[in-house]
C-alpha distance (Angstrom), angle and dihedral (degrees) to the residues before:
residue distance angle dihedral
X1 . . .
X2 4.04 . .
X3 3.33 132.1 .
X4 3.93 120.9 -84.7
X5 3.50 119.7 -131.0
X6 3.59 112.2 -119.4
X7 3.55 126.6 -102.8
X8 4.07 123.3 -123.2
X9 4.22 100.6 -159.0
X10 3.38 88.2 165.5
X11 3.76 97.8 58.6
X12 4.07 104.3 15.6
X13 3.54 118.1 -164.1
X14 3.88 103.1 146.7
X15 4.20 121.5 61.9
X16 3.81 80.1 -117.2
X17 3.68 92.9 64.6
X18 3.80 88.6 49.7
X19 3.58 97.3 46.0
X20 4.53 85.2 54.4
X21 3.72 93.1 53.9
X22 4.35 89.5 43.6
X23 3.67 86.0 51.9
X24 3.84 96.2 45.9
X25 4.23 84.6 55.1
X26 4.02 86.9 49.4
X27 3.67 97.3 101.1
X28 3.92 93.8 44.9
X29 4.33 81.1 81.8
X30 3.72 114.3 99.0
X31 3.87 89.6 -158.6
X32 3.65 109.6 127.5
X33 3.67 91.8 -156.5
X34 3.77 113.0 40.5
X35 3.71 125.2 2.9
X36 3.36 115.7 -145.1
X37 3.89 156.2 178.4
X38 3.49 155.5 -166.3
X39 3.97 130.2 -176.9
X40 3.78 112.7 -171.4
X41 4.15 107.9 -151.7
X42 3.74 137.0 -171.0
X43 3.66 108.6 -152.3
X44 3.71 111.9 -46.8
X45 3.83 92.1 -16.1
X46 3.91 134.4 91.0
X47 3.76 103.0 -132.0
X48 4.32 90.6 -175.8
X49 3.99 137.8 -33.7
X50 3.62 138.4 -166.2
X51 3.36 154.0 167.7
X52 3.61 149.3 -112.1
X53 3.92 114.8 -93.6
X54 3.81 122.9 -160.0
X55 4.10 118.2 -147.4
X56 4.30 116.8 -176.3
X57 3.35 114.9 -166.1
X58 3.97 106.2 -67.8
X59 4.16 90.4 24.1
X60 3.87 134.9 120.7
X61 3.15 121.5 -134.1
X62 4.22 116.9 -110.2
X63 4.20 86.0 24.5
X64 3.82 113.7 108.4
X65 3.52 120.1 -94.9
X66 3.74 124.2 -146.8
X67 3.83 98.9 -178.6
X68 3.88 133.7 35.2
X69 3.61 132.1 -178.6
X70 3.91 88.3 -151.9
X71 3.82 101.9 69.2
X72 3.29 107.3 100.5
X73 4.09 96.1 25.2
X74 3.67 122.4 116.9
X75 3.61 115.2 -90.1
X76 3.51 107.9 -95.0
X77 3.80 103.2 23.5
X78 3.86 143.8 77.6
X79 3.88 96.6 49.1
X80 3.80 86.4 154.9
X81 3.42 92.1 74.3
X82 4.06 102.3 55.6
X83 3.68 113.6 4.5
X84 3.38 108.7 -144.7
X85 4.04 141.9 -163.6
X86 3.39 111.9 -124.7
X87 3.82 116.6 -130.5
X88 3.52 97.0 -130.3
X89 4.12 86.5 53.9
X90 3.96 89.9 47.0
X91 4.26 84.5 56.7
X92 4.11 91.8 49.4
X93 3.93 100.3 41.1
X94 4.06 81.7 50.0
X95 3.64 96.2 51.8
X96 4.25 94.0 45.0
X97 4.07 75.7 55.7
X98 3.95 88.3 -124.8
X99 3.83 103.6 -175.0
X100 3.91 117.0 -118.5
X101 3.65 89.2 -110.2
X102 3.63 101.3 55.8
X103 4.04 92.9 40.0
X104 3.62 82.7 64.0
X105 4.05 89.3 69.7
X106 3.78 89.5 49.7
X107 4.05 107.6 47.9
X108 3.74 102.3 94.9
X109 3.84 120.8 119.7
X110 3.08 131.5 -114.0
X111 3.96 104.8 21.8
X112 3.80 108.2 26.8
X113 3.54 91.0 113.5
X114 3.69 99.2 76.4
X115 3.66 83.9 56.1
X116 3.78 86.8 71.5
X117 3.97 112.8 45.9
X118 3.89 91.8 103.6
X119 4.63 67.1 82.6
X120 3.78 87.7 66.0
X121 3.72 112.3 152.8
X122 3.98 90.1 -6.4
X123 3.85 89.4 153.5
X124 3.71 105.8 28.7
X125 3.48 110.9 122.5
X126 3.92 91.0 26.8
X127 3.98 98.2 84.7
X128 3.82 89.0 -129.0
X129 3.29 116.5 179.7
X130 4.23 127.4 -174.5
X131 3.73 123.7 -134.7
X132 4.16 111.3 -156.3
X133 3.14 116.9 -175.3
X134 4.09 129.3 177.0
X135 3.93 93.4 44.8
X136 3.45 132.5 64.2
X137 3.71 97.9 -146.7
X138 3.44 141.9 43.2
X139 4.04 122.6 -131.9
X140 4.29 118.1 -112.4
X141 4.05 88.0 -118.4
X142 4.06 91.1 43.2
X143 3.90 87.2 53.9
X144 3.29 97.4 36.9
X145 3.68 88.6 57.7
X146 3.55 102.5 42.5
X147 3.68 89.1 59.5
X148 3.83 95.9 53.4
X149 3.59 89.5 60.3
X150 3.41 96.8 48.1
X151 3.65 109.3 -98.8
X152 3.93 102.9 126.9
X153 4.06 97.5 169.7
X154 3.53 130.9 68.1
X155 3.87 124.8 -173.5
X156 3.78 130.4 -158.3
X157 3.43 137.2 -133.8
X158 4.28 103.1 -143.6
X159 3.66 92.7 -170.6
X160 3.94 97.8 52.4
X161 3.57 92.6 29.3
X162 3.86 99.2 49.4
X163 3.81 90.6 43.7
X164 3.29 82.8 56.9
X165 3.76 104.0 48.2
X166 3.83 87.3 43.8
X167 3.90 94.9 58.7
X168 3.91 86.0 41.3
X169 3.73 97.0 64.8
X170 3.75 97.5 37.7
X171 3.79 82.6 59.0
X172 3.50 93.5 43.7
X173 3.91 97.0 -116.7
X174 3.12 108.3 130.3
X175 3.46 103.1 90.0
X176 4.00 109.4 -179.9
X177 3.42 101.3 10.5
X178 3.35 109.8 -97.5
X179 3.84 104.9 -179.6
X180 4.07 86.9 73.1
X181 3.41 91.3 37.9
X182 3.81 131.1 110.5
X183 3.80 108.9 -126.3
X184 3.90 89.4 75.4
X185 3.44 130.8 -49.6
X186 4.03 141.4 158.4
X187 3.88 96.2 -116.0
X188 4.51 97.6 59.5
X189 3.55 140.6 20.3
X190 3.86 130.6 -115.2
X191 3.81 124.5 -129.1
X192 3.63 120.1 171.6
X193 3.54 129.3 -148.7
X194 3.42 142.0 -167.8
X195 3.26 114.9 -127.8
X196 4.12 150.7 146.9
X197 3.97 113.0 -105.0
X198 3.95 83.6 -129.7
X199 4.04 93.2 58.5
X200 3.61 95.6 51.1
X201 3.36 98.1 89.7
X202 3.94 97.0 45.8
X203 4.24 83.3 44.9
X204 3.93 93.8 59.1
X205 3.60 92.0 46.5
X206 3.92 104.1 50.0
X207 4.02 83.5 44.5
X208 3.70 102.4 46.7
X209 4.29 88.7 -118.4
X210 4.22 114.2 143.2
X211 3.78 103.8 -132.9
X212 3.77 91.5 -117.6
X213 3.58 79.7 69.7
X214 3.69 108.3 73.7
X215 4.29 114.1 48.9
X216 3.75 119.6 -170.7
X217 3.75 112.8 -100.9
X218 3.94 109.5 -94.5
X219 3.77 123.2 -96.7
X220 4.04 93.3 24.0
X221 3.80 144.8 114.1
X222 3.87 122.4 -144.1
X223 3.92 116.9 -174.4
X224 3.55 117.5 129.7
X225 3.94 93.4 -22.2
X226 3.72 111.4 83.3
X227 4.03 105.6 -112.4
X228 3.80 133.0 -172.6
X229 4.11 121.1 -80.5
X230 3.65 121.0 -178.1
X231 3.65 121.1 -140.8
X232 3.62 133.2 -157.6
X233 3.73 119.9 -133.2
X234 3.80 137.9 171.5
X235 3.93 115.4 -81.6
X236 3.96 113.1 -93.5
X237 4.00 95.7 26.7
X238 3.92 97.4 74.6
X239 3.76 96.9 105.3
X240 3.76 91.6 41.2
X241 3.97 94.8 50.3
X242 3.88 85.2 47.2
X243 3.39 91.8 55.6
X244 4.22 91.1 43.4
X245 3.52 87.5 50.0
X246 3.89 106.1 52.1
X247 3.92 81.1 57.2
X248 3.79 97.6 62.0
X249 4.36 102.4 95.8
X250 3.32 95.6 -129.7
X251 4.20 98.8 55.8
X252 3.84 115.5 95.4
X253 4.43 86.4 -157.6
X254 3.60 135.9 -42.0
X255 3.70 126.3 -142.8
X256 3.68 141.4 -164.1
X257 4.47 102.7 -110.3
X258 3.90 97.3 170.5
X259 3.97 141.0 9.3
X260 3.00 130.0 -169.8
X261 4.02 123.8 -130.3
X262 3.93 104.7 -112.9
């Protein structure tokens, strides 16, 4: 085996050196099933992190937890049974500088989110980017969120994340198979384009894409308006399929959603 470059957490520069400091905060979560985290950065700089918090019925969130329902639940599924924060929502409510008082009206899963869009565009012309590590997918809602306020890339960690989707499937917890899915993942890139329902079909075929390929954005309606669709590509080739893309005549724009690290 070669030699691994060493990592500078105390002036990061590479995703590497990101990825050491997330996994240094890993066992800050008080999830019993999957630690995780997320640092947002600007440039060279952490701008916030945080982690994922479990909450039982009759829990707080941030207190330790000794029993969860969730365990041995699919990925995904059974929120109603611990409703959790969300690392990557931990990482944004820090950055607006929420105090700890008012976060305690907003942590309640699934939904919390709309409770935020006054946020809206927070880091848009900021080139922030989030680092998650401990997972090796990202929830619709998280993702969804995320990209109303502005944070269009996501970057994952392969050594917490595949650790993670190893254990997963020996346990049987995967459930749909999320690390070749399309609603983030550590084996393909997003790219989302905006698009009529009725060109979809003549879009996949002058690009090579399988229709099972491209999912409509979560949350939204596309009839005769033209409505978002995210598309899974190979890892590396997301800016260049954007690019592609926002040349076809029937797309509105295409954007880069998630990256992953190389």
């Amino acid at each position: 085996m070669g030699e691994t470059s060493k990592v500078n957490i105390i002036n990061p520069e590479t995703d590497e050196d990101f990825f050491a400091i997330g996994r240094l905060l890993l066992n800050r979560s008080t999830c019993l099933k999957t630690q995780t985290v997320a640092l947002i950065t600007e440039g060279k700089k952490i701008v916030s992190w945080g982690v994922n918090m479990c909450c039982p019925q009759g829990q707080v969130y941030g207190l330790p937890v000794t029993e969860c329902p969730r365990v041995n639940r699919e990925t995904g599924s059974y929120y109603e049974l611990c409703k959790p924060i969300h690392a990557e929502i931990v990482a944004a409510i820090n950055a607006f500088g929420i105090s700890h008082v008012e976060q305690k009206s907003l942590w309640h899963f699934p939904g919390f989110t709309l409770k935020l869009v006054c946020f809206q565009d927070f880091f848009k012309h900021r080139s922030a980017k989030l680092y998650l590590l401990g997972h090796y997918w990202a929830c619709q809602e998280c993702v969804d969120f995320l990209k109303m306020i502005g944070i269009t890339e996501i970057k994952f960690d392969d050594l917490s994340g595949g650790k993670t989707l190893k254990e997963y499937r020996v346990k049987d917890l995967t459930g749909v198979d999320h690390a070749l899915d399309v609603s983030g993942c550590i084996v393909e890139g997003i790219v989302t384009v905006n698009i009529r329902s009725e060109d979809v079909a003549s879009f996949c075929e002058r690009h090579g894409i399988d229709n099972q390929a491209m999912k409509p954005f979560p949350g939204a309606k596309y009839e005769a308006e033209p409505g978002f669709f995210m598309v899974a590509v190979p890892n590396g080739t997301e800016a260049d399929r954007a690019l592609s893309f926002k040349k076809d005549c029937v797309v509105k724009s295409a954007s880069v959603l998630l990256a992953k690290t190389s």
